[in-house]
Each structure stands twice: as C-alpha cells, then as structure tokens.
N, C-alpha and C positions, 0 to 999 in steps of 0.2 A: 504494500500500500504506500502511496506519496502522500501525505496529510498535506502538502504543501500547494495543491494543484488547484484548489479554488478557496482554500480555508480561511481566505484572508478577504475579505469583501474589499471593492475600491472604497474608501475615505472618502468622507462627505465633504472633505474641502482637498484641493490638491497640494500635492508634497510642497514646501517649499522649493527654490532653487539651489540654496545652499542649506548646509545640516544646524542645528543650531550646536551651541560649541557648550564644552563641559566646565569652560568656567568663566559664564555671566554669570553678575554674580548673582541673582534671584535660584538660578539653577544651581549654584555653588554652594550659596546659604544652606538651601535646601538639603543638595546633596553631605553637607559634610553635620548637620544635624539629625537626620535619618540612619546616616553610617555609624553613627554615637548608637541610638538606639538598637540597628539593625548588631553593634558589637557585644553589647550587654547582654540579646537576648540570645545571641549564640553562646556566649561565656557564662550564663544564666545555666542554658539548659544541655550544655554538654558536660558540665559537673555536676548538673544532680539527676536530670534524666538518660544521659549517655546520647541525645540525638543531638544534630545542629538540623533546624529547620532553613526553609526557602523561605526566603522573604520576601522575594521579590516580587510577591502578589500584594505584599502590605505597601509596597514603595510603592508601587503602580497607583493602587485606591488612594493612597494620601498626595498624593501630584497630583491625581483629579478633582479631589475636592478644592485644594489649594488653587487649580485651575476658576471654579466656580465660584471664590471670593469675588464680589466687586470690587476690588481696587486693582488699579490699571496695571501697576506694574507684575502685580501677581497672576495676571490673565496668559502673561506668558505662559505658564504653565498646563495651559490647555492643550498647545503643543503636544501630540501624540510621542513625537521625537524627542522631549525635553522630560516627556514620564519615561521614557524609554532609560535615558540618561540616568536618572533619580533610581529606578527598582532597577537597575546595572548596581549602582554604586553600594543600596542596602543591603542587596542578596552577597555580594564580593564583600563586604566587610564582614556578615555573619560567617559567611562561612572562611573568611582568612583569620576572622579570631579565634574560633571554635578551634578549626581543623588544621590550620596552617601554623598555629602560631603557640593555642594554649595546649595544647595536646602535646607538641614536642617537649616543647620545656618542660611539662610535668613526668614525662620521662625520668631525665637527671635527678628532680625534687624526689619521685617516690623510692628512685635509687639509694635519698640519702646522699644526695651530692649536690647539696644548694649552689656549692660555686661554682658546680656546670651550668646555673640556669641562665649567664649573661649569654653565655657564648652559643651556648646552644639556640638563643634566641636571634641572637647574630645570622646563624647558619638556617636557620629556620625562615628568616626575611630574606635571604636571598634564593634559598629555596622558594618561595612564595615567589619574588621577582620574576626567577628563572620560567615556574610554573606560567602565567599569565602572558610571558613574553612569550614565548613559543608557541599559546594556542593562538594570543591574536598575528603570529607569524604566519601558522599552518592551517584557521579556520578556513571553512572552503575550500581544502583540496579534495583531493581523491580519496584521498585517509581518513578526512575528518569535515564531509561535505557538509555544506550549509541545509542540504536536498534531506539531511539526516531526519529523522525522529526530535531526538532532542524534546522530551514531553515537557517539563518545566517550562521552554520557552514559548513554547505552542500558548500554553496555559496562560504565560505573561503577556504574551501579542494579544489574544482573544481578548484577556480582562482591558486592555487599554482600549482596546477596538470598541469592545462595549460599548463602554463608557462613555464614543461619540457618536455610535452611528443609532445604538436603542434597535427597537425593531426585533423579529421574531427571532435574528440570532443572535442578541443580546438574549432573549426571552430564553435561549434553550441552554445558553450560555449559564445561566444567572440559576435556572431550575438545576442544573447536573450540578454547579458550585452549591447550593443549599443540601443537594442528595449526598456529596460527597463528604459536606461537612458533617449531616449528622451522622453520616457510616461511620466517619472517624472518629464522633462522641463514641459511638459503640463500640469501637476497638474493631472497627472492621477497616483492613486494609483498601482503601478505595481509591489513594491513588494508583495500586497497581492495578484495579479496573480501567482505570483512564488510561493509563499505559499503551495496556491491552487494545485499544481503539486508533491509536495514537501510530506504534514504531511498526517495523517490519516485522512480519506474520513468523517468517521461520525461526528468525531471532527470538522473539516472543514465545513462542512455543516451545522451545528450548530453556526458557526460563523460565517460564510456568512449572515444565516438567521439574527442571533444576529442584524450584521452590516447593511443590510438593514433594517429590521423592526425601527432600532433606525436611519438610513436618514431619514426617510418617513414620519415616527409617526406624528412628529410634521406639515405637511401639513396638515391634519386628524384633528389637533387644541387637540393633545395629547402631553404633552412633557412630552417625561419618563425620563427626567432627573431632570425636575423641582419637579417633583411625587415621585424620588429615587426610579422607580419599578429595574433599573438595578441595585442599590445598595442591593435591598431587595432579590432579585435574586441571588446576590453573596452571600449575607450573607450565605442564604440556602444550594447553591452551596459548599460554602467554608466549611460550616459546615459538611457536608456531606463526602467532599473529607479526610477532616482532620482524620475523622472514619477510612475512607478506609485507607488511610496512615497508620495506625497506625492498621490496620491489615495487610498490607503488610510486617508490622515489626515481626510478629509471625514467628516462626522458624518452618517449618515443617518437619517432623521426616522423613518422606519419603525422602523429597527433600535433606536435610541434610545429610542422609547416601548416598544416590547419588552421591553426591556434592562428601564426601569423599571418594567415590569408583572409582570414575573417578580421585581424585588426585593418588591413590593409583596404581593405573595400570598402573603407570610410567611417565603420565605426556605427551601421544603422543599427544592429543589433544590441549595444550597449543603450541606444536612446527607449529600448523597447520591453526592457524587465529582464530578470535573469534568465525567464526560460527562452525568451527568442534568443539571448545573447549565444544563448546552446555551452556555455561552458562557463566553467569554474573561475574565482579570479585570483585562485594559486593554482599554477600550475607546478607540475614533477620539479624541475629544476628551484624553484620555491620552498618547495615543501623538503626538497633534502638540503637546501643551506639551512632553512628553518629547526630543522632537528637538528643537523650535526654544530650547529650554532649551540643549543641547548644543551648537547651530550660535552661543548667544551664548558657551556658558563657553570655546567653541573660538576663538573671536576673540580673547575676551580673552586665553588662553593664548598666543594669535600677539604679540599688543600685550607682554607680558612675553619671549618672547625676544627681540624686536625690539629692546627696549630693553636686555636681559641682552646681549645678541649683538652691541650695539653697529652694528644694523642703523638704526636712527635717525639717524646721523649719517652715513651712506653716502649715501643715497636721498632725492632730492627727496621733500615730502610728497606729490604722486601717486602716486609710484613707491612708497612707505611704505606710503599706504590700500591700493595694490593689490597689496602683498606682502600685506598683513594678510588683506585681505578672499581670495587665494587659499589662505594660510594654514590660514585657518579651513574653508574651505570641501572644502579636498582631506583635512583632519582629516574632517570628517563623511564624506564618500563616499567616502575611505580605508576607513572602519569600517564602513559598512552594507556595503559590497562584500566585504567578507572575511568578515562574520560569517553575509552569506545564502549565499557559498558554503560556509561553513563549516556552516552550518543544513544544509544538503541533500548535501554530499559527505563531510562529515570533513575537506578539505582547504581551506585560506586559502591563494590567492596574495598572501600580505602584499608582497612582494619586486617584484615584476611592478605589482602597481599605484604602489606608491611609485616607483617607474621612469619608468610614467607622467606622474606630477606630474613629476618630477623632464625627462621630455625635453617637457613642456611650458615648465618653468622655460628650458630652453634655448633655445627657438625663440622667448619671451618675451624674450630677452636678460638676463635676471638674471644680476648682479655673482656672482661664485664664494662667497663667502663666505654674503649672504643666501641663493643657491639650496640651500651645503650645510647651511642652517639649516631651511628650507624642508625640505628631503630628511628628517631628522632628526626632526622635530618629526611631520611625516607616519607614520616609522614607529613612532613610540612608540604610534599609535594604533590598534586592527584586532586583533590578536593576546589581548591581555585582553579582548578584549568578547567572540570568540568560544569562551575557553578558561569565562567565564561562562556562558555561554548554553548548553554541554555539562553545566556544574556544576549551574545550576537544571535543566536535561533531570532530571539525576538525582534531584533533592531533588521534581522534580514527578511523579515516578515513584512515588516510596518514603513518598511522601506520598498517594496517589490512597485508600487505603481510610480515608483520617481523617473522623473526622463530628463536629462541622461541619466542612466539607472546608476553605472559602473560609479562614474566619479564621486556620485552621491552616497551610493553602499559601503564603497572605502571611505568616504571620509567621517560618515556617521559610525563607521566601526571605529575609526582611531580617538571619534569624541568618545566611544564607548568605554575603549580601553585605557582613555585619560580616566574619566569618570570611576573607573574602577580602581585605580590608582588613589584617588582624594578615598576610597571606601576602604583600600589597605593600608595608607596613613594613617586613618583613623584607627581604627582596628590595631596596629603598633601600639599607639597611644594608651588606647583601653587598657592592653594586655598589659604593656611596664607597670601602668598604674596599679592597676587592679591584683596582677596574680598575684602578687604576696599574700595579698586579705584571702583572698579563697581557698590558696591551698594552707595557709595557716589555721583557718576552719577545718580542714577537711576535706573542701571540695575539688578533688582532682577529679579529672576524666576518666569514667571505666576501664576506657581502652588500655590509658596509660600504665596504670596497674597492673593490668594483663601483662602487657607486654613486660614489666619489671619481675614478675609473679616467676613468669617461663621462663625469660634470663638466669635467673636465682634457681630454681630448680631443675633446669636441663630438660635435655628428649629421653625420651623413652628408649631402649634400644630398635632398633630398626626402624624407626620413625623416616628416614630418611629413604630406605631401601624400599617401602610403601609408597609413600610419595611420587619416589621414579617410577614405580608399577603402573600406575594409577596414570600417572603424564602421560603415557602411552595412548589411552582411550579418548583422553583429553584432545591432545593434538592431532587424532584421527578425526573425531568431530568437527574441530576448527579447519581443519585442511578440506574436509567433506564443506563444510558449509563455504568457504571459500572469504577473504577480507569485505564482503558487500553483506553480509550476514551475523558474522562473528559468533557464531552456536557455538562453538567449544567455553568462549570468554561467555558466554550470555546462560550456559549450562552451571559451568562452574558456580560463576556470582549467586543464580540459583539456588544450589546448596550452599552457599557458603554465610548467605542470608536469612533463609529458611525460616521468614516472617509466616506465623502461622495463617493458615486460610489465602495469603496473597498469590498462591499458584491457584487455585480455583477462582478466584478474579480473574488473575490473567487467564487462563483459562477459557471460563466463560464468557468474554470480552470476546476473545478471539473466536466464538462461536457465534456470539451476536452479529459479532462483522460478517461473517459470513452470510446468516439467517437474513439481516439487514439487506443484504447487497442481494441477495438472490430473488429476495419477496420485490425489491423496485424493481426489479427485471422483467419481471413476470409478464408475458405477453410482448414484450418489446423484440421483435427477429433483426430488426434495421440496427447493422453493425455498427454504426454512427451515434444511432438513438442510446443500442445500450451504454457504449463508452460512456455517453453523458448522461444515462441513468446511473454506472457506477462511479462516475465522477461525482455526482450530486451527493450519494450515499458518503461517500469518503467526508466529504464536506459536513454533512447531518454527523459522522462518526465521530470528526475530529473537536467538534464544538460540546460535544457531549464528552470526551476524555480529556479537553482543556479544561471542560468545569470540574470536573471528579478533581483531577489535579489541583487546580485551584482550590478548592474547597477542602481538601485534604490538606493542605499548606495551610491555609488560614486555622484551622483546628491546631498543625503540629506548633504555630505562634502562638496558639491559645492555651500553650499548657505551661505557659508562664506562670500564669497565675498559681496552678499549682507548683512549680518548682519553688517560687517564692514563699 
C-alpha cells in the first residue's frame, strides 16, 4: 500500500513561495517554549513509566490554536508550515531528552560512576548530532524514502490538515483520534491498529506475526526473550539489511543519466509535486557520502568519550582501536536498524539492539567500565533519527502541492532540521539541569538499569552460540523479503517488543485493509475505475490509522498526570 497517493487533500489556501524559516521569532518563541515542555515530559515519563511519548501531535494542536488568537502577529501561526516547524521541534526534544540524552548518562550513574556522567553526556550530544545529521542527509533516498510509511508523520500531517481544511476528512480524522484515545485509556494497543492501515502489508504482517508469536510463546513455557532467539534474529536481520544498505548506495549508470536527463529538460517535473518529479531528491551517490560521513563523525564521537571516559588509559592500544572502531560502528547500525523499523512499523527496538552490542561487549570480554560507555554512547543514537524521519514524513506531506515543489521541499526540510536543532538545545539544557534531582530520587530509566543489571552479572553460557543459531533464520527472512520490505528487521522488533494484544491489531488492521478494498471494488470490471476505487480506499484507510495514531499519542502524553 502507498498511504501517500491521495492522503493529503490540496490546502485550502496555496503553498506559499518561499518556506517560512525556523527562526522568526513568533515561531522561535514558540518553538523553544514547547521544547521546555515537550523535555520535561519525556524526562517525566521515561523515569517512572519507562516510555518517551510522541508529541508531536500536542505541538501541532497548540500552533493551531495559537494560530486562532486575534492578534496579528500570532496569526502567523496559522501557517500549516510554521505548525509543521513547532511539532518538529516538540517531538525532537522529547525524544533527544528521554532517549538521546537521559538514558545514556544514567548508565554511568546506576554503574556507581557519577564522574562518568559529564563525559558520557558529552558523547551522548554528539551522538544525538551525529544521529539527526545523517537522517536529514539521507531522508529521501532509496534506503530511507520519503514514499515510506512512517505512521507518526502520516498522523502529524493529517492532524495539521484538519485543522484547516474541516470537512468529512477532518470528521473521520477526528472520530478514529477519539476511538484510538479511549482504546488506549483501556490499555489497548491502538496505535499498532493505525499502523496496520498505514505501512506496507508484508512488512506489517511480519510484525504482527513477530508480536504475537513473542505474547504467547511464553504460555507454551518458551521464553524467547530469556533464550535471546529475538536478539539472535536481529543480529541476522540486521546483518543482512546493513549489505542491502550498502548496495542501495551503488550509483547506477542507467539511473544516473536519467536522473540527469530529467534535470536537463528544464526542470517541469520538479514544478509539478514529487510524484511527476518520478524521483527521489537523494540520490545513490548522496546517500553513500551521507552514511560514510556518519560512520566517520561516529568514530570520532567514540575517540572523544574514550578519552572523556578515561577509556584510554585502561586499554592496551589494540584493545582502544577496537573499542573505537566497535564504537563507531554499533552507533551507525544502532541507527539505521531502529529508524527502518521505525520507517515501516511506528515502533524502534532502540532497547533490544543496544543489548545487542552491549552482550557482544561481553563475550568480547570488555573491562565494565568501557562496555558501560560503549552501552551509552550506542543508545544516544536510533531514537532522534527516527523521531526525524516521522517529522520530514510530515513537512513532505504538507508540502507535496508547492510549485516548484523540489526547491521548496529542501528548503522546508532544512527549516525542519534547524527547528529540531533549537528542540535538542533545549533538551541539553533540561537534562544538565535536571538529572541530578531525579536520579538523586531514584528516578533513573528502566532501560538503564537493565543494561547495568546484565553488565554486573554476565551471559549465561552459550548465550552467544544461540544467538548465531537463530541469525541464520533471521537473515533468511530479510534476504527473502528483500530492502523495500525489511521482514526479517520488522519480524525481529516483533518479538522483541511483544506488546500484548498489538499483533492482533496489527493483524486485524491488515484484514480490514483488505475487506475494505475488496467491498469498494465490488462491481467495478473498468481497470481505470478500480485503481481509483483502490486509490480512494487507501485514502479512507490512511485517515482512519493517522487518527488511531494520533489518538494513541495524545493518551501516551496523558499519563503525565499519572507519572506525577
């Protein structure tokens, strides 16, 4: 399924000419007051509930009521493009406080190693850097298309869309937000119904399956998490995908003179939206300076805590180059692993793969100290790249009727990626401030603990030997489903998530889509007609899992109130 082919109605007034910019300062104001609050409530509720929520459905609603003040200067913000801006900046600070930022550093702290927590913070922000630079290098290619899924942004474009056009796909918009929020008063997983309407079918179904088979297992008196079969499965998966990657980065000579032949004949296709444009606005040679850019500024990051962290004087220089060079290298395939599941399901196992590295570091014999630096520096990175790549979803949505399309979609993504910038400043700011007072209560992140937990007590024996078993099945799937699907990465996260009841959402979602599309069919033999019977369904589908979505976000912000 393409949710992108008609899910965006034209806008009741036309694009402007130029984007508006990240920092007027009404939009600035905005964004760096929003980013305060969007930091708290990640730092809130990744210490006492273990989630970081999406916010960027709360940024969206509060720029449009701010649009609706009568005073003149704040009508700017009516601006479809300038709410865009605002729930870029809220959702990027929640999640760089949460995920990027407090979760590292408590590492060190539950270690028992307070004086790792400057440095470690250090490496953590340039981890975060590194992250955000490379998605707004590489969104849009072939690896990591704009054309994607990407359910959060779907969700964020719909709610802004609402908001100005009204009308019955606000109306259905607005009913599925209401259904999705009370499912998730109930504890029923509902954004993984939205999902389900939302990404590509074989992907989805591989994760449904995932998510079920890992509820159940354990009734059966299997626990594949105690086993690491869904770690051993990622391994495979990931290894796999990382190949593919890294042949979507080959420049092909056909495509390439294409590429240049279509700029050359004037350039109509860019005045006409992305799809007449027929193509991407990174191409191959793009997307591999893009990464191998990342895989150096990721080294260097490793080369700075090592030396922050006092890992240099630990470690033979073998031992040093090969902290470094794994360093680096579990930062990049940390981040592409969580952001292509994150492209095709909504859900990142950030948690699960940093585990990963982390019972690699062990079977490696790494000293406790560089492994918990190691651990740390890993998860600062995965979480901002995909809370991005939801963000451009949206601005490349709300952006698709501008003419000239091209020059306007790049330059509303680089006000994005400023924007998001003023939301990870902030987000700094918070965390210096703040962490001391919470983890002095008590309130460190789950995760971090875990991971300090299995540092201090070791594998099990053959933990490792399992693992490799298991990657075998893994990497056969992922090769089977091929890099436009990612079933092995979308099977794994699956189990490795194994949120109860959310495979039977996804699931039933993906039954619906079908039921849906078959029943407007009905009667239609004109091959023209049905396209645009299943075009239309796609449209009905997508408006209905951007509300679930929606409405499931608005709930996981509303358990503030309990965390407090």
């Amino acid at each position: 399924m393409n949710p992108n082919t008609q899910a965006t109605a034209t806008v009741a007034e036309a694009p402007p000419r130029s984007h508006p910019r990240a920092f007027e300062p009404v939009t600035l104001v905005l964004t760096i007051v929003l980013s305060v609050l969007g930091a708290l409530i990640g730092i809130v509720l990744i210490t006492t509930l273990g989630v970081s929520p999406n916010t960027a459905v709360i940024g969206a609603l509060v720029a449009m009521l701010i649009g609706r003040i009568p005073i003149g200067v704040l009508a700017r913000m009516r601006s479809q493009h300038r709410q865009n801006l605002v729930q870029s900046a809220i959702s990027g600070s929640t999640f760089a406080a949460a995920n990027s930022l407090l979760t590292p550093i408590a590492v060190p702290f539950a270690l028992g190693r307070n004086d790792l927590v400057w440095p470690m913070l250090g490496g953590a922000v340039i981890g975060l850097a590194v992250d955000s630079w490379v998605l707004f290098r590489v969104f849009d290619s072939k690896l990591l298309p704009a054309t994607g899924s990407w359910p959060a942004g779907i969700a964020a474009a719909e709610t802004i869309r609402a908001g100005d056009t009204g009308g019955r796909k606000a109306a259905l918009l607005g009913v599925s937000a209401v259904v999705g929020f009370v499912g998730a008063l109930f504890k029923l997983p509902t954004s993984a119904a939205g999902v389900g309407f939302l990404g590509n079918i074989w992907a989805l179904a591989m994760f449904g399956i995932g998510l079920t088979i890992g509820q159940y297992a354990p009734d059966f008196g299997f626990d594949l998490g105690a086993r690491h079969v869904p770690h051993g499965l990622m391994i495979g998966a990931g290894l796999v995908a990382l190949v593919q990657a890294l042949l979507l980065m080959r420049t092909r000579k056909g495509g390439a003179a294409a590429a240049a032949g279509a700029k050359a004949a004037g350039g109509a296709g860019a005045a006409a939206g992305p799809d007449a444009d027929g193509g991407r606005t990174v191409e191959a040679p793009q997307l591999r300076r893009g990464l191998l850019e990342g895989m150096a500024l990721f080294l260097c990051g490793a080369v700075v805590v090592a030396i922050g962290g006092g890992v240099v004087g630990g470690l033979s220089l073998p031992a040093l180059v090969g902290w470094v060079l794994l360093a680096g290298v579990a930062a990049i395939v940390h981040q592409l692993i969580v952001g292509l599941a994150a492209m095709h399901s909504g859900w990142f196992p950030a948690f699960a793969v940093t585990l990963i590295f982390l019972i690699i570091g062990l079977v490696l014999h790494i000293p406790t100290v560089p492994l918990a630096l190691l651990v740390g520096y890993t998860a600062s990175t995965g979480p901002a790249f995909a809370d991005l790549g939801y963000d451009f979803k949206a601005g490349w949505l709300l952006r698709r009727d501008a003419a000239p399309w091209r020059p306007f979609e790049l330059e509303g993504r680089r006000q994005q990626y400023l924007a998001q910038l003023v939301g990870f400043g902030v987000a700094l700011v918070v965390v210096a401030i703040a962490w001391k007072t919470f983890f002095s209560d008590g309130k460190v992140p789950p995760v971090a603990e875990v991971y300090v937990t299995t540092i201090k007590t070791g594998l099990e024996p053959g933990t490792m030997t399992t693992m490799l078993l298991w990657a075998i099945p893994g990497a056969l799937v992922q090769l089977l489903g091929g890099p436009s699907r990612q079933m092995g990465v979308l099977l794994a996260t699956g189990l490795l998530v194994a949120t109860p009841q959310a495979g039977w959402m996804v699931l039933g979602a993906l039954v619906v889509r079908q039921l849906y599309t078959r029943w407007r069919r009905r009667g239609v033999t004109d091959p023209a007609a049905r396209e645009e019977s299943d075009e239309q369904a796609e449209n009905d589908l997508s408006l209905v899992g951007a509300g679930l979505v929606a409405g499931s976000s608005l709930n996981d912000v509303g358990q503030l109130t309990k965390a407090l």
